[in-house]
C-alpha positions as a Markdown table, in Angstrom:
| # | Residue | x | y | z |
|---|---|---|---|---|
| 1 | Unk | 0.0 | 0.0 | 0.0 |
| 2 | Unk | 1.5 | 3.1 | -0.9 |
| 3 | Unk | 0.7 | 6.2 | 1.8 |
| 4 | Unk | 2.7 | 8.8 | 0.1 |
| 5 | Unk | 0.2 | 11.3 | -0.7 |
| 6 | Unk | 2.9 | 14.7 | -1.2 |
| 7 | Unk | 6.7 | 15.2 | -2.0 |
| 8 | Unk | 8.5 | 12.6 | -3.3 |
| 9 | Unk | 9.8 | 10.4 | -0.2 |
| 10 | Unk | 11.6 | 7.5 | -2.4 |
| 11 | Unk | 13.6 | 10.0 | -4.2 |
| 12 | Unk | 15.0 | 11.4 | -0.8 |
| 13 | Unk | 15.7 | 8.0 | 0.6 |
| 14 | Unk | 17.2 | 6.7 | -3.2 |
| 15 | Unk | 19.7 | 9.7 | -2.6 |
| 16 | Unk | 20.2 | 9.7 | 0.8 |
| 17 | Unk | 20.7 | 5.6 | 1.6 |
| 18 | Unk | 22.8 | 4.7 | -1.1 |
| 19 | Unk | 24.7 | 1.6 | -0.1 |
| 20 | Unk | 22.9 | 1.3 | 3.2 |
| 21 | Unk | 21.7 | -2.0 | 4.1 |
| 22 | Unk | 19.2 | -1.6 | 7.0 |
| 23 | Unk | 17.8 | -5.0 | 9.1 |
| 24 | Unk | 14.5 | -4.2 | 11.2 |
| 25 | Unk | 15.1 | -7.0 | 14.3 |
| 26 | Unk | 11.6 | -6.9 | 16.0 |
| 27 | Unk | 9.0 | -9.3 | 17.8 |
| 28 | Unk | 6.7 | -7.6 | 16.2 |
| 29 | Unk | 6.7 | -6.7 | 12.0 |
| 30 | Unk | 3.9 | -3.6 | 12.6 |
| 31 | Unk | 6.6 | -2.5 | 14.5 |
| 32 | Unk | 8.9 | -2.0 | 11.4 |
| 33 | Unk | 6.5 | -0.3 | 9.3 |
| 34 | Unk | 5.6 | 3.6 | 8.1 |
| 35 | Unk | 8.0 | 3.9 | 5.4 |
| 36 | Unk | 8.9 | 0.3 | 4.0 |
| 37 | Unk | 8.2 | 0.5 | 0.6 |
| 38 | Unk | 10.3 | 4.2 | 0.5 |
| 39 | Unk | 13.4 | 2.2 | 1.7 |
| 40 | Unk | 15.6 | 1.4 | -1.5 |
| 41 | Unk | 17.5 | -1.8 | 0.9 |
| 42 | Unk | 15.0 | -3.0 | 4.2 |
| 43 | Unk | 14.7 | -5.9 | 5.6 |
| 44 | Unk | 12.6 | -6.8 | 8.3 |
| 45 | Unk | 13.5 | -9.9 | 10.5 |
| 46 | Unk | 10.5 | -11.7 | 12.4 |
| 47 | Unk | 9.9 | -15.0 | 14.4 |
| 48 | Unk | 6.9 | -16.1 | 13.1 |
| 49 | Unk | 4.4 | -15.8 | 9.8 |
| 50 | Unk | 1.0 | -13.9 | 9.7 |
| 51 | Unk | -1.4 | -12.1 | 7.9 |
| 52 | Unk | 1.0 | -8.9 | 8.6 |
| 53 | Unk | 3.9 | -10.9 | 7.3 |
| 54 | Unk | 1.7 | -12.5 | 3.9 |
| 55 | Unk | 0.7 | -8.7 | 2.8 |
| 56 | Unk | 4.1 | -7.1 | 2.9 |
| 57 | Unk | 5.5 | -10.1 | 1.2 |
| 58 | Unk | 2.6 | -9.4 | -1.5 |
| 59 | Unk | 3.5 | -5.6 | -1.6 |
| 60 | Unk | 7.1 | -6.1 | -2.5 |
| 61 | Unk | 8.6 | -5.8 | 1.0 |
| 62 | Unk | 11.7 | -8.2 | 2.1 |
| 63 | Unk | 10.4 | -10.1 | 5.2 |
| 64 | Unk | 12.4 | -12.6 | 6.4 |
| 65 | Unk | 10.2 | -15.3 | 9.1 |
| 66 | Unk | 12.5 | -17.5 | 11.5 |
| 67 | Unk | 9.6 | -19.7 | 11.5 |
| 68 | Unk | 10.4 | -20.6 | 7.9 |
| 69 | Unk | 14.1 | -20.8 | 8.7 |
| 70 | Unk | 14.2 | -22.6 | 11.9 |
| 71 | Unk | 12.7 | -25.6 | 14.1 |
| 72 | Unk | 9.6 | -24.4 | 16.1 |
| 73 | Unk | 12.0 | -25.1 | 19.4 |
| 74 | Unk | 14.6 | -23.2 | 18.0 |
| 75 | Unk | 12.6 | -19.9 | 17.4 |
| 76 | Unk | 10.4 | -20.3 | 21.1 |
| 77 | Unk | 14.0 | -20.6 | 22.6 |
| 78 | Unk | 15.5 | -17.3 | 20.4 |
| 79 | Unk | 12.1 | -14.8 | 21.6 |
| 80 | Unk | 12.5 | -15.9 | 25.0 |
| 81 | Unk | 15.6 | -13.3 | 25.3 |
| 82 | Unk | 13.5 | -10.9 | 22.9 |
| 83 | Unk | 15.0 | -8.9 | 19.8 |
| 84 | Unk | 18.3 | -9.9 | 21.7 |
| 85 | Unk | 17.8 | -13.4 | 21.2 |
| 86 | Unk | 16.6 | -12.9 | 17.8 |
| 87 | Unk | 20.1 | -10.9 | 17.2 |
| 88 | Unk | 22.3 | -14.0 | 18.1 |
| 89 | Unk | 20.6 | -16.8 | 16.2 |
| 90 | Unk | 23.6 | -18.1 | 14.3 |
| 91 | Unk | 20.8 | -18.1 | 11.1 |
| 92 | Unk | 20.4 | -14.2 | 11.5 |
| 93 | Unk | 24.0 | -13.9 | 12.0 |
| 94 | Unk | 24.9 | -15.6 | 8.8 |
| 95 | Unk | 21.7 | -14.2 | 6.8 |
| 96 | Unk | 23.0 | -10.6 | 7.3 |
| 97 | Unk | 26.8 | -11.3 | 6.4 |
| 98 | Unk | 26.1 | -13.0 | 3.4 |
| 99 | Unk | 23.1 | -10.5 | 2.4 |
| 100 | Unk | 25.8 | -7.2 | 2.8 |
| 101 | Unk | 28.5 | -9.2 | 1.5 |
| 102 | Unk | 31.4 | -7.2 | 3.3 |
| 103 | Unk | 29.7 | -3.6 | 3.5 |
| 104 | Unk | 28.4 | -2.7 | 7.0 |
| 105 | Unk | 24.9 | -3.7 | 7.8 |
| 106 | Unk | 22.7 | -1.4 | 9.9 |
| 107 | Unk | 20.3 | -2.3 | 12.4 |
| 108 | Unk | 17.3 | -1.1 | 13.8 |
| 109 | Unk | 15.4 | -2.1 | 16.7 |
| 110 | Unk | 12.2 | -1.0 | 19.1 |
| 111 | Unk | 14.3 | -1.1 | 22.5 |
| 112 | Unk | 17.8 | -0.9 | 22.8 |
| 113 | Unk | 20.0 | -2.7 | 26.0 |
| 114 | Unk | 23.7 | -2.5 | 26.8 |
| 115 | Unk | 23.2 | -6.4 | 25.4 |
| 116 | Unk | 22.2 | -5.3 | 22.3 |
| 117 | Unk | 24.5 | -2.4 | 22.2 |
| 118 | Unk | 27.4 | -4.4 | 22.8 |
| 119 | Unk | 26.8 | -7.8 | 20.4 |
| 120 | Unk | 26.0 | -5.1 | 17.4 |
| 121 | Unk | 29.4 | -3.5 | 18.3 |
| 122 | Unk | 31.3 | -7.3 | 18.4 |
| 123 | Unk | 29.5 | -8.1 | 14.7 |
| 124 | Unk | 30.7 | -4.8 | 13.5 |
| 125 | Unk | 27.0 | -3.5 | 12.8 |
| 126 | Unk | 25.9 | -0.4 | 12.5 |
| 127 | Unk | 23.0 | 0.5 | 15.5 |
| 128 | Unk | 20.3 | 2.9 | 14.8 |
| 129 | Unk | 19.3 | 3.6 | 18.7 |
| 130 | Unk | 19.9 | 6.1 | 21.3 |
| 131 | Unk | 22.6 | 4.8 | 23.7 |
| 132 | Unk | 21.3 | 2.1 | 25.4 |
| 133 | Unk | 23.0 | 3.5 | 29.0 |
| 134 | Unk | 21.7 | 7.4 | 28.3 |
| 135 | Unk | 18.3 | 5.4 | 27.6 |
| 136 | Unk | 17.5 | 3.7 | 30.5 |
| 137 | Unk | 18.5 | 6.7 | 32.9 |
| 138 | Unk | 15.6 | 8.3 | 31.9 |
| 139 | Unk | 13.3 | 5.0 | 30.8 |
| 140 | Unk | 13.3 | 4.0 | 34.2 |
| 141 | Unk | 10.8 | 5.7 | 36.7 |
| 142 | Unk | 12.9 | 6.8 | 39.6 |
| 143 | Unk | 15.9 | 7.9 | 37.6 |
| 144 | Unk | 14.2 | 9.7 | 35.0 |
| 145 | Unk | 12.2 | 11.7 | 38.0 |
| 146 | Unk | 15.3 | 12.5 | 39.6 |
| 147 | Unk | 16.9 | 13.8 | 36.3 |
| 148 | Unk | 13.7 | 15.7 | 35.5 |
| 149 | Unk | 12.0 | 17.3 | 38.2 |
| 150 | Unk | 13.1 | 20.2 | 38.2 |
| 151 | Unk | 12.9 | 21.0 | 34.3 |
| 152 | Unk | 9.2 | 19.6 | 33.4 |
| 153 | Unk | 6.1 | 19.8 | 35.5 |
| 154 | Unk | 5.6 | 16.3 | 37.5 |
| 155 | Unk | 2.5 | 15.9 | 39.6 |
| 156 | Unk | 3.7 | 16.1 | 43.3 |
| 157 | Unk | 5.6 | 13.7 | 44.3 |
| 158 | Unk | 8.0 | 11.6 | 46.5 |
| 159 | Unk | 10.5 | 8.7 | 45.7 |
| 160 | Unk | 11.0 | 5.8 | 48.9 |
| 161 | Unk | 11.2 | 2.3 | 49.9 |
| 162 | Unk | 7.8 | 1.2 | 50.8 |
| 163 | Unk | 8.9 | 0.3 | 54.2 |
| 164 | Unk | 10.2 | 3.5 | 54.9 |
| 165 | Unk | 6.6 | 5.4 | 54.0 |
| 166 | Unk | 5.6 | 7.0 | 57.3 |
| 167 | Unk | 2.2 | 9.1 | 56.2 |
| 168 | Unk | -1.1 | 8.7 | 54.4 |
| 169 | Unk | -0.6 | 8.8 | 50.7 |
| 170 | Unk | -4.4 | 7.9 | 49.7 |
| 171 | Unk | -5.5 | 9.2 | 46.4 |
| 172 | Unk | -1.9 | 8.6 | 44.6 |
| 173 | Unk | -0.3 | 6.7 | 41.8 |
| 174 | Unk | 2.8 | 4.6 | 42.5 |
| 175 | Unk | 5.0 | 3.2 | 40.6 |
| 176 | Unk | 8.0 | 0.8 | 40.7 |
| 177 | Unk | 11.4 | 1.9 | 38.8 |
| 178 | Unk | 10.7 | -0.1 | 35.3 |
| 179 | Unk | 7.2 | -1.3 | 34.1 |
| 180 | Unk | 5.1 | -2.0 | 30.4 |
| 181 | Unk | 2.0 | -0.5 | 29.1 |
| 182 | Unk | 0.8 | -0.3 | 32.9 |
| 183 | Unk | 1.8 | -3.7 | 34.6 |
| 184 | Unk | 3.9 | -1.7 | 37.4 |
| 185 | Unk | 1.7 | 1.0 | 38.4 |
| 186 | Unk | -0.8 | 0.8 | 40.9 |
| 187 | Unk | -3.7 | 3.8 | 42.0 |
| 188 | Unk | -3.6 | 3.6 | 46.0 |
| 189 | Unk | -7.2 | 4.6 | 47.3 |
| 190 | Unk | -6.5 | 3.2 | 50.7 |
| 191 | Unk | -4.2 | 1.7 | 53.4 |
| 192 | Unk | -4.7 | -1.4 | 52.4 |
| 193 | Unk | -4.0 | -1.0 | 48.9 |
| 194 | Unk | -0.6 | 0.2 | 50.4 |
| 195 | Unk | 0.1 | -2.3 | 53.2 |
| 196 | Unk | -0.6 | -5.0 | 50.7 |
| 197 | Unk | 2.1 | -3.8 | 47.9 |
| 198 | Unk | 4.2 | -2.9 | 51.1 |
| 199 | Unk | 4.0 | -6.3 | 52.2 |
| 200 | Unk | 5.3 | -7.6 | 48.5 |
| 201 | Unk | 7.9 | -5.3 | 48.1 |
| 202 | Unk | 9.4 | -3.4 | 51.5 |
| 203 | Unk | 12.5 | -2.7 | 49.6 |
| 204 | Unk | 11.5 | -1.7 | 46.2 |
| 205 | Unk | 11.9 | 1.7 | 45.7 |
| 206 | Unk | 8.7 | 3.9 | 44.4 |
| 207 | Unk | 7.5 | 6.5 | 43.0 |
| 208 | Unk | 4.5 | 7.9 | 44.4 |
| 209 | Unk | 2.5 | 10.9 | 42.8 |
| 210 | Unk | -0.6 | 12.9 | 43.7 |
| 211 | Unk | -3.2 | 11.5 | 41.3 |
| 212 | Unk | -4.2 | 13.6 | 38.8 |
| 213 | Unk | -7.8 | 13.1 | 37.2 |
| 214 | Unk | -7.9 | 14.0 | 33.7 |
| 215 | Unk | -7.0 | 12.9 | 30.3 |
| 216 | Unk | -3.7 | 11.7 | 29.4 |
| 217 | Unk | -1.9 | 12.9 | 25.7 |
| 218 | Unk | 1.1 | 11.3 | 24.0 |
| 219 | Unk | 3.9 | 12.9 | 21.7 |
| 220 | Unk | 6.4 | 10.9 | 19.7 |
| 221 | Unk | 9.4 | 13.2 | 19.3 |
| 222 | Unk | 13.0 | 13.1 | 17.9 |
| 223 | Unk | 16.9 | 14.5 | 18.8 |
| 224 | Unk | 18.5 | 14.9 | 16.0 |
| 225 | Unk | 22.3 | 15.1 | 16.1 |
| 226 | Unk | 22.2 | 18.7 | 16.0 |
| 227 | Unk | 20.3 | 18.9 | 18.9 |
| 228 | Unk | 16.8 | 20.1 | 16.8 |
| 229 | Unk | 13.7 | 18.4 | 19.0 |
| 230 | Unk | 11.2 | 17.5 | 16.2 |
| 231 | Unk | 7.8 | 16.8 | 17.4 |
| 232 | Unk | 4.7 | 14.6 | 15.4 |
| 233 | Unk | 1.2 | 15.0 | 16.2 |
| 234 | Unk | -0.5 | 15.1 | 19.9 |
| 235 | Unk | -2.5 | 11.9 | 20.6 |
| 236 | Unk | -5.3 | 11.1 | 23.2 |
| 237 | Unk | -3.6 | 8.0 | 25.2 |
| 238 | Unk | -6.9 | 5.4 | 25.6 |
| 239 | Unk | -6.2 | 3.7 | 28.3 |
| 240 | Unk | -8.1 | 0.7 | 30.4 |
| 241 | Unk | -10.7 | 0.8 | 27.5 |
| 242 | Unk | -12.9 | -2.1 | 28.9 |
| 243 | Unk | -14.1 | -3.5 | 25.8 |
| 244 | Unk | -10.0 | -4.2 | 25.1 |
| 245 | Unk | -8.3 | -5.0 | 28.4 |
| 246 | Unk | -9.2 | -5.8 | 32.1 |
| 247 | Unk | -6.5 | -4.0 | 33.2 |
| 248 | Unk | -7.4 | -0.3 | 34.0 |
| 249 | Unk | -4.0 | 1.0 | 33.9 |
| 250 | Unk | -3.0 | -0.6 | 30.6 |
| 251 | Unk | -2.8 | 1.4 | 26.8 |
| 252 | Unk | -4.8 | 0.4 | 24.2 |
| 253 | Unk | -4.6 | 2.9 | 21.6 |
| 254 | Unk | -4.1 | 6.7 | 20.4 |
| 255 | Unk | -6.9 | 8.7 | 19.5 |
| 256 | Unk | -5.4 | 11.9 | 17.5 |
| 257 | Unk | -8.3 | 13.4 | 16.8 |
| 258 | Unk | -9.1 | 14.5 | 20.3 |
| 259 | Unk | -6.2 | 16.8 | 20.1 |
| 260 | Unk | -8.2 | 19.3 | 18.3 |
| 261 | Unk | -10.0 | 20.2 | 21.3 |
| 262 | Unk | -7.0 | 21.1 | 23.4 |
| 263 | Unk | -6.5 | 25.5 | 23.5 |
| 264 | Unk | -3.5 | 27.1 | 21.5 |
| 265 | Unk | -1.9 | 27.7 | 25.4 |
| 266 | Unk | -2.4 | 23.8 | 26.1 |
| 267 | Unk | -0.9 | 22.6 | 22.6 |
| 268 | Unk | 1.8 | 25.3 | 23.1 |
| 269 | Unk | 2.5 | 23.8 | 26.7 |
| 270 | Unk | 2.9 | 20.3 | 25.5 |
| 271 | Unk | 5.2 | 21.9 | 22.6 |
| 272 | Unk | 7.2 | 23.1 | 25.6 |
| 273 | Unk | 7.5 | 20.4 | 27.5 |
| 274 | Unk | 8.5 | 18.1 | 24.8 |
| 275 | Unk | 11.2 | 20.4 | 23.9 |
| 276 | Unk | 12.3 | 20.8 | 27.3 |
| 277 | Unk | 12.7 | 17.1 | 27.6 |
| 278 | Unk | 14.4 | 16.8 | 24.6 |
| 279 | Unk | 16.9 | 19.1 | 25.3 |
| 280 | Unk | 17.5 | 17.6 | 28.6 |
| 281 | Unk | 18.0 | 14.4 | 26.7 |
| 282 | Unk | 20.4 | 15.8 | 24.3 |
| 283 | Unk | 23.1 | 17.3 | 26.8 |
| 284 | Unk | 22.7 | 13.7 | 28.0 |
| 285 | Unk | 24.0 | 12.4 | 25.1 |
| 286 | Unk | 20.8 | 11.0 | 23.9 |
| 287 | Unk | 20.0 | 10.7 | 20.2 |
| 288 | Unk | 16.8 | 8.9 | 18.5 |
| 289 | Unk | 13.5 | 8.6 | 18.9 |
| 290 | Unk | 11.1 | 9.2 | 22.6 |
| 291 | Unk | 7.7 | 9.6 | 23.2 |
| 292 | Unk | 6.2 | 12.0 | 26.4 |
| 293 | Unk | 3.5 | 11.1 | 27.9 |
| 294 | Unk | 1.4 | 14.2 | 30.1 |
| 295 | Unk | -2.0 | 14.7 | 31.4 |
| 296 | Unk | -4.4 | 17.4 | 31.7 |
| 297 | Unk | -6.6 | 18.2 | 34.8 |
| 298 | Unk | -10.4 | 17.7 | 33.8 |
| 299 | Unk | -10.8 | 20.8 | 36.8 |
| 300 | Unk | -8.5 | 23.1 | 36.2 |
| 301 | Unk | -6.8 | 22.5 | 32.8 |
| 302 | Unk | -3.3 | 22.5 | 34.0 |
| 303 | Unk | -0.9 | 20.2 | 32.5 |
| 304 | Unk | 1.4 | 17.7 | 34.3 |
| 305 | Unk | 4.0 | 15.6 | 33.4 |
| 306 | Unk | 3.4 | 12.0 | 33.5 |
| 307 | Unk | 6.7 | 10.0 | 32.2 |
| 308 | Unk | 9.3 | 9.9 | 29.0 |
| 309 | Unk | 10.1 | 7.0 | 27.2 |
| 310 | Unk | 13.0 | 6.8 | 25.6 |
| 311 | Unk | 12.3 | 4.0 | 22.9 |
| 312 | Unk | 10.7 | 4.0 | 19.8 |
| 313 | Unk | 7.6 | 4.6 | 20.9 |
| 314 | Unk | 4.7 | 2.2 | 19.9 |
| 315 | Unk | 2.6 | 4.5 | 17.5 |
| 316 | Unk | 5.7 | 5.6 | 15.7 |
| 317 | Unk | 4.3 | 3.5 | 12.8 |
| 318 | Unk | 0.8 | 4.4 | 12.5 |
| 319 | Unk | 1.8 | 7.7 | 12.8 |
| 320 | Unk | 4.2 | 7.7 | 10.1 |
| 321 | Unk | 1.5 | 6.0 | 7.8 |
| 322 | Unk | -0.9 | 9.3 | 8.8 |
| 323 | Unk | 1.8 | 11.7 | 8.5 |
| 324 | Unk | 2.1 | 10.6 | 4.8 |
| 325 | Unk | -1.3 | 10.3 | 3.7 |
| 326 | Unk | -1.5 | 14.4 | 4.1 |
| 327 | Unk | 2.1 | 15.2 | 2.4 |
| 328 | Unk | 4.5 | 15.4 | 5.6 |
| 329 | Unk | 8.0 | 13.8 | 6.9 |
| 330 | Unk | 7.1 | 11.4 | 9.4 |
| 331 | Unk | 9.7 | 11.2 | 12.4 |
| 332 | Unk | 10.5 | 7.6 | 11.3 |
| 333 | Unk | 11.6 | 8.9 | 8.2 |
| 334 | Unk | 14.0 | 11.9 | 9.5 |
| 335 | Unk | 15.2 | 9.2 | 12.5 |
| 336 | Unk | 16.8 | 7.0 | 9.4 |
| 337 | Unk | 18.3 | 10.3 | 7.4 |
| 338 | Unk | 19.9 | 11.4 | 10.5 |
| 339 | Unk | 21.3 | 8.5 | 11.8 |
| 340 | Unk | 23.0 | 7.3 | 8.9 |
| 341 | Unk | 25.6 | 9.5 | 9.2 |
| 342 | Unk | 25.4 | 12.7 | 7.4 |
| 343 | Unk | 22.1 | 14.1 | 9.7 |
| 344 | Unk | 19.3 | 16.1 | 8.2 |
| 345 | Unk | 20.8 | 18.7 | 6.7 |
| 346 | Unk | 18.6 | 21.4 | 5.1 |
| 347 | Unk | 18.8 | 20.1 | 1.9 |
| 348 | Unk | 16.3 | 21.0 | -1.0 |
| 349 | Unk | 14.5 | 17.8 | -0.7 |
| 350 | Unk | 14.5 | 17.7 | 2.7 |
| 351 | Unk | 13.2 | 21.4 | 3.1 |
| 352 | Unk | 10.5 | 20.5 | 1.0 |
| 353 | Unk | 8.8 | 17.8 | 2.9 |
| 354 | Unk | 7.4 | 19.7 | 5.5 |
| 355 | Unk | 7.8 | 18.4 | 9.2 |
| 356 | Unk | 4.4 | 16.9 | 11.1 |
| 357 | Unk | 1.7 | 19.0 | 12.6 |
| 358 | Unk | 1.3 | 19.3 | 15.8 |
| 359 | Unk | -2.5 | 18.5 | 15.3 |
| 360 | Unk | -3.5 | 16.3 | 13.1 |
| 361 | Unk | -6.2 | 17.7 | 10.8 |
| 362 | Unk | -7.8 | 14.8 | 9.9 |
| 363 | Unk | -10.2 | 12.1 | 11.7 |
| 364 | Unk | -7.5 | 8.8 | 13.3 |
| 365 | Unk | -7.2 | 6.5 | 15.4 |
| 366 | Unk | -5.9 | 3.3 | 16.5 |
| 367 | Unk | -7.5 | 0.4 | 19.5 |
| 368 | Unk | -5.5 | -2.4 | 20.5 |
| 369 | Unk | -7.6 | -5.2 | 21.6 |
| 370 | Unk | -5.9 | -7.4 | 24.8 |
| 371 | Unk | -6.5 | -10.8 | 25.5 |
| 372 | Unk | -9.4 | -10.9 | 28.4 |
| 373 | Unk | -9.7 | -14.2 | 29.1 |
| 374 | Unk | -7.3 | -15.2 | 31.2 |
| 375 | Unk | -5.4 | -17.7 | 29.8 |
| 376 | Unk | -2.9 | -18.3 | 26.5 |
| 377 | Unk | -4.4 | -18.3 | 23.2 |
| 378 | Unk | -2.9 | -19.7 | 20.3 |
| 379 | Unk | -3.0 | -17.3 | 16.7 |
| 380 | Unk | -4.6 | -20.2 | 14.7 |
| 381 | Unk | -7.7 | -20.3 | 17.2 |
| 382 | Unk | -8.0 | -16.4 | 16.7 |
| 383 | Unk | -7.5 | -15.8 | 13.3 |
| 384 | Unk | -10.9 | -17.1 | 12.1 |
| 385 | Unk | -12.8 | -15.4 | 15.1 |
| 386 | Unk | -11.5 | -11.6 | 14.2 |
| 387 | Unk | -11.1 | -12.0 | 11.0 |
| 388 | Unk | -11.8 | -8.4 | 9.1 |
| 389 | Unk | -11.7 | -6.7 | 12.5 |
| 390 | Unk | -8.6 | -5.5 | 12.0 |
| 391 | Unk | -4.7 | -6.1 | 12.4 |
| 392 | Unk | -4.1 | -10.0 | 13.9 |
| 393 | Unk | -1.6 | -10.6 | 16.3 |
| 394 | Unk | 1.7 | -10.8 | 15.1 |
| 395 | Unk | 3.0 | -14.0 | 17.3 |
| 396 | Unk | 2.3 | -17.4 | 17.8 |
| 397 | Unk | 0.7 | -17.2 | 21.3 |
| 398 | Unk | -1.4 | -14.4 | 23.2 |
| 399 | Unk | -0.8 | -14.2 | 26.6 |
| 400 | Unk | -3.5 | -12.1 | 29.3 |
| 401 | Unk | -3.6 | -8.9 | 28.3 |
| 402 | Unk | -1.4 | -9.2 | 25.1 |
| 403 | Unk | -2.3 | -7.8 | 21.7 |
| 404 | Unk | -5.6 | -9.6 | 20.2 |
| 405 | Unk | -6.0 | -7.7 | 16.6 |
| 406 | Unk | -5.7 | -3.5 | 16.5 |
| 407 | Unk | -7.9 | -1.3 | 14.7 |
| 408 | Unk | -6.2 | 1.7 | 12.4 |
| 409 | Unk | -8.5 | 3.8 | 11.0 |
| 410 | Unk | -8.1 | 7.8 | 9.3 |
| 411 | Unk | -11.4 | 9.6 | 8.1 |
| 412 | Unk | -13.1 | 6.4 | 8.9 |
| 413 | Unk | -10.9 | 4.2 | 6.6 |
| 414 | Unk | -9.5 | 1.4 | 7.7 |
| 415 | Unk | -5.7 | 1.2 | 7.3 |
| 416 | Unk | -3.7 | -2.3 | 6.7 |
| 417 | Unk | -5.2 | -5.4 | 7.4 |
């Protein structure tokens, strides 16, 4: 499917990527997408086939499946240590050597870890991350407060060992140093909510925030080497949607046309803080992609700070499919031109594609429906079931409260699958 609805993307990248092998190593193939069929030499590596992995193949794109490579045992046991374990297969390994044929391959990822980091630098690959040490500083909870507190506006709030907590924190949000898509944070509305985490973990550090009742917006950003913070487009977080998870804290989509809504001093706000945290990022060292996540107060309107994470963040792709249909550089697009090497420089063709609006100005969104039953599912029972409902899971088995199928949908049009 071609998104491309403005300037000339393929031309830029033809130009600008010449002899520049790039590997996507992901879990997850949606992951890898936005701006595949731009990309003059992709490939994206996978565990296992589905109806993601059939329509890129039909559309031209280079998908390579372990599950067509490997023994079912082998592949479980590689994706047990994530994109990591995917990395060291010796079939991987060998795959990319003999595909670049003594030029230097270069590799992109969702997550990067001082594993990662480290294996890429032995195989004499070419990383396309932030610095996995810079990144978790400020991915994890307690850290990234400490580094930021006094530059963006965090909720109050107070880091501790649970043991040590010696007054009423009712009414507050804690959370433990590292967590995904809600699994470590926890809304206290009494003692006993607290004595019982307490009781778990005495030793665990937290932290614990005045809760905040409003609605929660997400920006994807990017540090470019230059230190330039480019933003994308504000999205509506949905979060604990019932009719996709049981879990009230977890994600399950970005609405971005609820952004419209927000007043010019809001939307400005958000600019700021992005652009604050970005900066605070860059004198860190930090280059690549990160998302912000803040919320508004439904009473008075004021805008807190809720976390930054310092990944690619999980719409990156589905935004960079928007961003095209109305004529504009995704972030996933200016990520690749400035880590290759040379950075976005203000070229012609690059100061004709015009950066992302903050708003989006058309109708999107995107619902990610969890698994609520329970217990594992298998992709073969679930296929038939939600079938035309949207995106299928991408792996073999669905655990509670992983991905089912998402919906992607712009000016109510579906996207994809």
């Amino acid at each position: 499917m071609v998104f491309w609805a403005g300037m000339d993307l393929a031309n830029v990248f033809k130009n600008r990527t010449i002899n520049h092998t790039i590997f996507y190593i992901t879990l997850d193939p949606e992951r890898a997408l936005g701006i595949e069929d731009v990309l003059p030499d992709y490939t994206i590596i996978c565990p296992y086939k589905s109806p993601l992995v059939n329509e890129m193949k039909n559309r031209g794109v280079n998908v390579v499946v372990l599950e067509d490579e490997l023994k079912q045992k082998e592949v479980a046991e590689a994706i047990k240590k994530g994109t990591y374990g995917i990395l060291q297969s010796d079939f991987v390994r060998k795959y990319i050597k003999t595909y670049v044929q003594g030029s230097i391959p270069h590799v992109m990822i969702l997550k990067n870890s001082q594993l990662i980091e480290d294996f890429c630098k032995k195989q004499g690959w070419k990383l396309l991350a932030p610095m996995a040490k810079v990144a978790e500083q400020f991915e994890n909870k307690i850290s990234q407060y400490k580094l930021l507190s006094n530059i963006v506006p965090f909720p109050k709030s107070i880091t501790t060992t649970l043991d040590n907590l010696t007054f009423n924190v009712n009414n507050s949000v804690l959370q433990f140093n590292r967590g995904h898509s809600g699994n470590t944070t926890f809304f206290i509305n009494s003692k006993k909510d607290l004595e019982k985490l307490a009781k778990k973990f005495p030793k665990r550090e937290a932290k614990i925030s005045e809760y905040i009742k409003g609605k929660t917006f997400t920006l994807n950003c990017l540090v470019l080497k230059s230190g330039r913070v480019i933003a994308g487009s504000i999205s509506e977080q949905i979060t604990g949607l019932k009719s996709a998870t049981n879990n009230p804290n977890t994600t399950c989509g970005n609405d971005f046309t609820s952004p419209g809504n927000l007043s010019k001093m809001q939307i400005k706000k958000i600019q700021e803080i992005a652009q604050s945290t970005g900066m605070a990022l860059y004198k860190k060292d930090y280059r690549g992609l990160f998302g912000i996540d803040v919320i508004i107060e439904n009473k008075t309107g004021k805008l807190y700070f809720i976390e930054v994470n310092t990944h690619q963040p999980a719409s990156i792709s589905f935004e960079a499919k928007l961003h095209r249909q109305i004529g504009k550089m995704p972030l996933l697009a200016y990520f690749i031109l400035d880590s290759l090497g040379r950075g976005v420089k203000p070229a012609k063709e690059i100061r004709q594609l015009a950066k992302p609006p903050i708003v989006l100005p058309i109708k999107a969104k995107q619902i990610i429906y969890r698994n609520k039953t329970g217990k594992t599912l298998r992709l073969k029972d679930i296929e038939k079931k939600y079938k035309g409902k949207g995106l299928i899971s991408r792996t073999k088995f669905i655990k509670p409260n992983e991905e089912i199928y998402r919906r992607q949908q712009w000016n109510n049009r579906k996207i994809g699958q």
